[in-house]
N, C-alpha and C positions, 0 to 999 in steps of 0.2 A: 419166594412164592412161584417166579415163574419157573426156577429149575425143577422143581418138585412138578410141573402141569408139564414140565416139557419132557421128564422122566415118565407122566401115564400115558401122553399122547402118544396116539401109533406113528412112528417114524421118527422121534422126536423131534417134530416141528411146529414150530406156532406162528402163529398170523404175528404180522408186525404190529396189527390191533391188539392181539393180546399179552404182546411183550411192551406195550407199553401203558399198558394198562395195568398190568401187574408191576411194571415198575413206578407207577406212578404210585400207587394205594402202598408201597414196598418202601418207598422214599417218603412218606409221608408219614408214615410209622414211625420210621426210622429218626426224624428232624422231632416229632412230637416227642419222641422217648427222652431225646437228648435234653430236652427242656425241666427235667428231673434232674439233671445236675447241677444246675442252680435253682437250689429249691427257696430262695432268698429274693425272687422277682415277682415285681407285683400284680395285683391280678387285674392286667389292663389287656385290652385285645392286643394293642401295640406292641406288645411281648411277641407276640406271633410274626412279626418282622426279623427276631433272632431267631427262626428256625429254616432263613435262607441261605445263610451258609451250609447248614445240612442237607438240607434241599441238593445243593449244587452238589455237592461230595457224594453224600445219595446216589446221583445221578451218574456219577463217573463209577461208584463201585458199582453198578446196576450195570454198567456199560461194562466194565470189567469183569462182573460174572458169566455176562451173555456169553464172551467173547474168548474168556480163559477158565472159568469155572470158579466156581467157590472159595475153593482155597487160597485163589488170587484176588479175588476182592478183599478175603479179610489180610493178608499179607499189606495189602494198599495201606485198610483202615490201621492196619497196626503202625507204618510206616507214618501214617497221617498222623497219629496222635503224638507218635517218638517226635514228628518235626514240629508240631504244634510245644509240646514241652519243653523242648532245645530253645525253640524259639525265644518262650516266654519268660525262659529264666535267664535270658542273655542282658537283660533290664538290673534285674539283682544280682547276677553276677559282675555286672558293670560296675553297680553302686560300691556292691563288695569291696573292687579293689582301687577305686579311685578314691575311698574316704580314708 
């Protein structure tokens, strides 16, 4: 959102007010969308507590778009997910060869 206001505005400049302001409403989107991938949680407000970790990652590719563009936030999220999946399969891959 903010690269598309910072592409109409004259000079491409935006207020620090409105760059984070668009990243706030950007990161919020973004933590709520993710909440679709586990569609198996129940419908307690408390659930809205798992959309802080998005929140924060959010906020770093938000900070990585200002700062290297587009292509370099999704490069991060890609790189986030590859390590998130490495990660979580390092549990069953254990199991795998220790039984």
């Amino acid at each position: 959102m903010s690269l598309s206001l910072r592409q109409r505005h004259p000079g491409g400049r935006l207020s620090p007010g409105w760059l984070i302001g668009c990243a706030a409403v950007t990161n919020t989107l973004f933590a709520l969308a993710h909440l679709c991938n586990s569609p198996d949680l129940p419908h307690h407000p408390a659930v809205l507590g798992l959309v802080i970790p998005q929140l924060m990652s959010g906020a770093v590719f938000s900070w990585v778009a200002t700062r290297s563009g587009l292509r370099a936030a999704m490069l991060c999220h890609g790189c986030d997910n590859a390590l998130v999946t490495v990660l979580g399969a390092v549990p069953l891959v254990w199991r795998v060869l220790t039984s």
